[in-house]
VOMAR-737383 format. One record per residue (C-alpha): residue number from 1; residue in one letter; chain; x, y, z. Coordinates in nm, 3 decimals, padded with zeros to 5 digits. Example, Ala and Ser with C-alpha at 12.3 -4.5 7.8 and 13.67 -1.06 7.14 Angstrom:
- 1  A  A  01.230  -00.450  00.780
- 2  S  A  01.367  -00.106  00.714
! end
This chain:
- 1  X  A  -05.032  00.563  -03.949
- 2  X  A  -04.665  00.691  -04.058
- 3  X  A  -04.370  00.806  -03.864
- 4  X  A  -04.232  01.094  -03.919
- 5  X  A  -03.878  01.071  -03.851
- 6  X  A  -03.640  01.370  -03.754
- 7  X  A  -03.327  01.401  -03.727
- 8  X  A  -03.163  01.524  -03.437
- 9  X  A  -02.823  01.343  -03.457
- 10  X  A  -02.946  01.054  -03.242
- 11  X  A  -03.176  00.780  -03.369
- 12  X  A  -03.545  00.733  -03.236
- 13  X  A  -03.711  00.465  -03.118
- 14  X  A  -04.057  00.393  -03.214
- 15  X  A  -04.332  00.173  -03.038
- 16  X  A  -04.588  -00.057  -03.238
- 17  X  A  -04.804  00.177  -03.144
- 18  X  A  -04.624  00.456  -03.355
- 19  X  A  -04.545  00.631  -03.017
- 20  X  A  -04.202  00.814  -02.991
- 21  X  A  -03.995  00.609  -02.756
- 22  X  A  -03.644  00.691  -02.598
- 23  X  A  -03.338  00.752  -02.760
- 24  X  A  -03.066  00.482  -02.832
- 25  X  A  -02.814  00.781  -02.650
- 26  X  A  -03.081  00.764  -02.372
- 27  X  A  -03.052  00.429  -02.346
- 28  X  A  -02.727  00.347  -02.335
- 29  X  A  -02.697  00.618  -02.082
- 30  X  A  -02.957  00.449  -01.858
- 31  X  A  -02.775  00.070  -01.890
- 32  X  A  -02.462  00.219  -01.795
- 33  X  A  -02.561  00.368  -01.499
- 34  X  A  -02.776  00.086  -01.368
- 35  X  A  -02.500  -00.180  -01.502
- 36  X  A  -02.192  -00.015  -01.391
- 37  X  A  -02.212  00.352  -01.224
- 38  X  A  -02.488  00.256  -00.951
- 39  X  A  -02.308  -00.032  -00.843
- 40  X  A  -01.940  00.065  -00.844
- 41  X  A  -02.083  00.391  -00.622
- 42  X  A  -02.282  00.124  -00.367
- 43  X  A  -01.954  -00.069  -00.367
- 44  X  A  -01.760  00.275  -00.229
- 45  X  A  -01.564  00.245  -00.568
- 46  X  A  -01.368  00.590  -00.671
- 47  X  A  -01.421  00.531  -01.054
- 48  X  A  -01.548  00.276  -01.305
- 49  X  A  -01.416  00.154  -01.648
- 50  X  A  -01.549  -00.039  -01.952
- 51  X  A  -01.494  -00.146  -02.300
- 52  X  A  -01.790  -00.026  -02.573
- 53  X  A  -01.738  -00.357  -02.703
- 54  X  A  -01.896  -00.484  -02.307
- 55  X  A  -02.156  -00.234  -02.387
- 56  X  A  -02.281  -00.323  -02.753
- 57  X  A  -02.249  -00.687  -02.686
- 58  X  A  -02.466  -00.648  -02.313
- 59  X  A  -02.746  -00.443  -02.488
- 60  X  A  -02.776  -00.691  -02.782
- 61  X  A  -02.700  -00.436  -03.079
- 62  X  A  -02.645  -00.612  -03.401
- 63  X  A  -02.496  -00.369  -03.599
- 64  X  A  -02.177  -00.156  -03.592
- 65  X  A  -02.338  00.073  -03.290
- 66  X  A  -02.038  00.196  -03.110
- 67  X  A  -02.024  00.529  -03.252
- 68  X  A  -02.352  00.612  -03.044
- 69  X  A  -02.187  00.442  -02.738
- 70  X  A  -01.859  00.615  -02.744
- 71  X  A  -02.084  00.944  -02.816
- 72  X  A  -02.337  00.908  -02.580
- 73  X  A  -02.124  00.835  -02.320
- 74  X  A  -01.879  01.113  -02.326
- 75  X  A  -02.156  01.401  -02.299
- 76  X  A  -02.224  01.635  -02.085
- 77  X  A  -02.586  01.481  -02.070
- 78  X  A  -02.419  01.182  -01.862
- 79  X  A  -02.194  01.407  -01.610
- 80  X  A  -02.502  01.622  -01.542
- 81  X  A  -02.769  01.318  -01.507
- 82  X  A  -02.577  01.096  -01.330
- 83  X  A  -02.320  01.305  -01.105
- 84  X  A  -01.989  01.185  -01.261
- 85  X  A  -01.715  01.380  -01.255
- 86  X  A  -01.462  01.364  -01.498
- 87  X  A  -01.461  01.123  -01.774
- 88  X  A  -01.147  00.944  -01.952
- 89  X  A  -01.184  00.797  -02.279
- 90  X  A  -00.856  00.626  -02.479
- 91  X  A  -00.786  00.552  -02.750
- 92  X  A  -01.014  00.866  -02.902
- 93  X  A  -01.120  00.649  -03.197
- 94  X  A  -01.481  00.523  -03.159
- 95  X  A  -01.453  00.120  -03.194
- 96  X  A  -01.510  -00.195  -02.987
- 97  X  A  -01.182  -00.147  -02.829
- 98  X  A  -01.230  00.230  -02.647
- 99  X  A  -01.166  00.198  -02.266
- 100  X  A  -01.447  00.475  -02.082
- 101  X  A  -01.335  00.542  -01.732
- 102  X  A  -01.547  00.763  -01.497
- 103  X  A  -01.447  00.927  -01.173
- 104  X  A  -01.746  00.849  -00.974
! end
């Protein structure tokens, strides 16, 4: 059995059983807001920061991945599924060192 692989700007996951999985953008979505967002807003916190470099290292990527961090973070896909409100990203490069703050 093959995979057919199409692109769609984000890069797919695949099972061993040649099922389509999740997206990496999905992903890293989903660790940040069970990581960081959910318990800052249990805490009472107002907002929540973090490095991508916290991010790549925590979810065990091995390559250069923080293009896909810095981009999945700062959709509208993440303000919409997970009720943030405004998000702050500096500097607006896409490397280890990019500081993501959101208002929670």
């Amino acid at each position: 059995m093959g995979l057919i692989e199409i692109d769609v700007g984000e890069k797919e996951i695949f099972s061993q059983e040649g099922k389509m999985g999740i997206k990496d953008a999905d992903r890293i979505r989903e660790f940040v807001y069970e990581h960081y967002i959910k318990p800052a807003k249990e805490k009472g916190l107002s907002s929540v920061s973090f490095k991508a470099e916290e991010i790549h290292k925590r979810m065990g990527f091995t390559k250069n991945n923080y293009a896909n961090i810095c981009g999945s973070l700062c959709r509208l896909a993440m303000i919409k599924r997970y009720g943030v409100k405004t998000i702050h990203k500096e500097p607006l490069s896409e490397g280890p060192d990019v500081i993501i703050t959101y208002e929670l």
